[in-house]
N, C-alpha and C positions, 0 to 999 in steps of 0.2 A: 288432274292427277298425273305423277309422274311415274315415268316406270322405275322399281324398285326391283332390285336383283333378291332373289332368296336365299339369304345366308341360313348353312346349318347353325343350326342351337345347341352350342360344346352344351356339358354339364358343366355344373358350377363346383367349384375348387371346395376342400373342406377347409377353408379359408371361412367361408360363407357361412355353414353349419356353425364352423367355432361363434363366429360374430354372431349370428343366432343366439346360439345359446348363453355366450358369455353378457351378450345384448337382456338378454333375458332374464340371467337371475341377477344383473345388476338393478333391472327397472323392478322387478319384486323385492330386494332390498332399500330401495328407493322406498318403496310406497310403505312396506313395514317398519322404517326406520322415521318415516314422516307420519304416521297413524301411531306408533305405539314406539313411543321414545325413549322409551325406560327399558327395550329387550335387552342390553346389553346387563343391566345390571341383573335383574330376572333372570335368564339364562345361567350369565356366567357369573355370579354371584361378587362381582369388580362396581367398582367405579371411578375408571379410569378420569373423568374431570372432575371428579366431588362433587357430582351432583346438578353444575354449572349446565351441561347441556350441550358444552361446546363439541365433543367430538360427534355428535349425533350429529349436530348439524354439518361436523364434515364429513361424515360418512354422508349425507342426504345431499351435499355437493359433487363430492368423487364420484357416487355413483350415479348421479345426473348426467354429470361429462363422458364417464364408461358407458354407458347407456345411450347416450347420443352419439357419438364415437363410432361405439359397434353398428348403430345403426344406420350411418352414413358408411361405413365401410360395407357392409353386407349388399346395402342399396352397390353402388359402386361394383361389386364384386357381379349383383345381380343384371344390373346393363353390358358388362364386359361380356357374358356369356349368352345375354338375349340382345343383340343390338338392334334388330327389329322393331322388340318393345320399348326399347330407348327412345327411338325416333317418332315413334307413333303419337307420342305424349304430347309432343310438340303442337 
């Protein structure tokens, strides 16, 4: 074992929080738009493809990418501020 200095642990930016949460009701959007395909029309009583399915499924890709996205940033956000717990992992 090697000697490791003890860095303080800043807090985390609300940088973090946002990706949280934006991380978050992007991946509930995901799962609702992949389980139950028809909200759009239900809800908001549209049917923006005719019916085709096609914007469902880019809403269940956009918010894939948002969702992993915020996810890798919060991660990121959260080693900036514990670099201790960065290291450990390894």
């Amino acid at each position: 074992m090697g000697f490791h200095a003890f860095r303080e642990v800043r807090p985390v930016r609300r940088r973090f929080w946002a990706e949280i949460a934006l991380g978050t009701l992007s991946g509930l959007l995901f799962l609702v738009t992949l389980i139950w395909r028809d909200w759009i029309e239900t809800l908001f009583g549209v049917e923006p493809d005719a019916g085709s399915g096609a914007v469902e499924w880019l809403i269940v890709a956009a918010t894939a990418l948002v969702t992993v996205l915020c996810a890798l940033g919060a991660r990121t956000e959260w080693r900036r501020t514990h670099p201790a717990a960065a290291h450990a992992s390894r």
